[in-house]
C-alpha positions, -999 to 999 in steps of 0.1 A, spaced: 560 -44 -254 540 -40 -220 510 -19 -213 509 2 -186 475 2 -162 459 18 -135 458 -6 -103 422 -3 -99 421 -15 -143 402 -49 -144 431 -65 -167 450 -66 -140 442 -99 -124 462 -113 -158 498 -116 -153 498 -108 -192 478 -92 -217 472 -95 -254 460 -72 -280 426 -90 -280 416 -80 -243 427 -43 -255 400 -39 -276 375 -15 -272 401 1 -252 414 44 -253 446 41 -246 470 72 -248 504 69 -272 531 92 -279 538 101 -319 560 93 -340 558 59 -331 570 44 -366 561 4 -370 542 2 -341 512 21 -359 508 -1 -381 506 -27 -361 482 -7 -332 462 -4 -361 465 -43 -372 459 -55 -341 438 -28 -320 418 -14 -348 388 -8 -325 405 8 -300 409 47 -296 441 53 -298 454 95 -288 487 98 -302 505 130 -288 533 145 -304 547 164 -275 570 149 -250 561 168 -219 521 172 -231 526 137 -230 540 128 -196 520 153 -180 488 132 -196 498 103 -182 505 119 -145 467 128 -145 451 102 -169 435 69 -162 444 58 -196 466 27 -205 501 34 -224 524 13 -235 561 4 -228 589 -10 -244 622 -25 -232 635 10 -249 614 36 -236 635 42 -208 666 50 -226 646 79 -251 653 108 -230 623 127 -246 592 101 -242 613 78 -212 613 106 -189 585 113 -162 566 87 -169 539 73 -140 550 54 -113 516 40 -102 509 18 -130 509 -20 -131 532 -35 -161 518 -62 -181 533 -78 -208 521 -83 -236 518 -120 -256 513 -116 -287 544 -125 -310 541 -94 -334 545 -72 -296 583 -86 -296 598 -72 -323 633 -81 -332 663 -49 -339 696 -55 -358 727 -33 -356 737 -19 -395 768 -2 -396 803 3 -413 830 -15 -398 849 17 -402 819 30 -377 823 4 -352 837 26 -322 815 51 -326 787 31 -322 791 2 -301 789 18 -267 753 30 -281 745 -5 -290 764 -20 -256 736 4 -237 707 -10 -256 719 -46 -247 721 -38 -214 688 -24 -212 670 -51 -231 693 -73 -204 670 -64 -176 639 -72 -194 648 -104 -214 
């Protein structure tokens, strides 16, 4: 997970971030966001966090917002949230060990065709950011 800031954001002299120096923080999120709630509100609980629920609301936030959002290795490949996102933010990684989450592949071998060029494209994409 990485957030996304605006060049002229303070956090941007560190070359990574942490949940900690996010507090206090608003930072804009799209919704449904399943596990990562939780953990936003684990680790960020004094943050304001706007969750939107409406892909292009959304993106068209962010175009005119100076509010953080975050990033995964992933968001580019959800054609609803991925698309139109800014191109004038600074990416920052984030440190914390609960920000890299681990996925697994479940499926029935009798399934395997069918979904191994979906899981081939998510192993490409985490490829460029691994």
């Amino acid at each position: 997970m990485s957030v996304n800031l605006q060049s002229e954001c303070k956090l941007n002299k560190n070359k990574e971030l942490s949940f900690k120096k996010l507090k206090g923080k608003t930072i804009l999120s799209p919704s449904p966001i399943g596990f990562w709630t939780k953990i936003y509100h684990d680790e960020i609980s004094d943050s304001k966090v706007i969750f939107q629920n409406e892909s292009t609301e959304y993106s068209e936030i962010l175009q005119y917002s100076v509010l953080p959002f975050f990033t995964t290795n992933l968001t580019s490949l959800d054609s609803q949230w991925g698309n139109n996102l800014p191109n004038n933010r600074t990416v920052r990684p984030l440190s914390d060990k609960v920000a890299h989450q681990k996925f697994y592949a479940v499926y029935l071998k009798q399934n395997k065709n069918r979904v191994m060029p979906l899981i081939e494209k998510l192993q490409d994409q985490w490829s460029k950011y691994d």
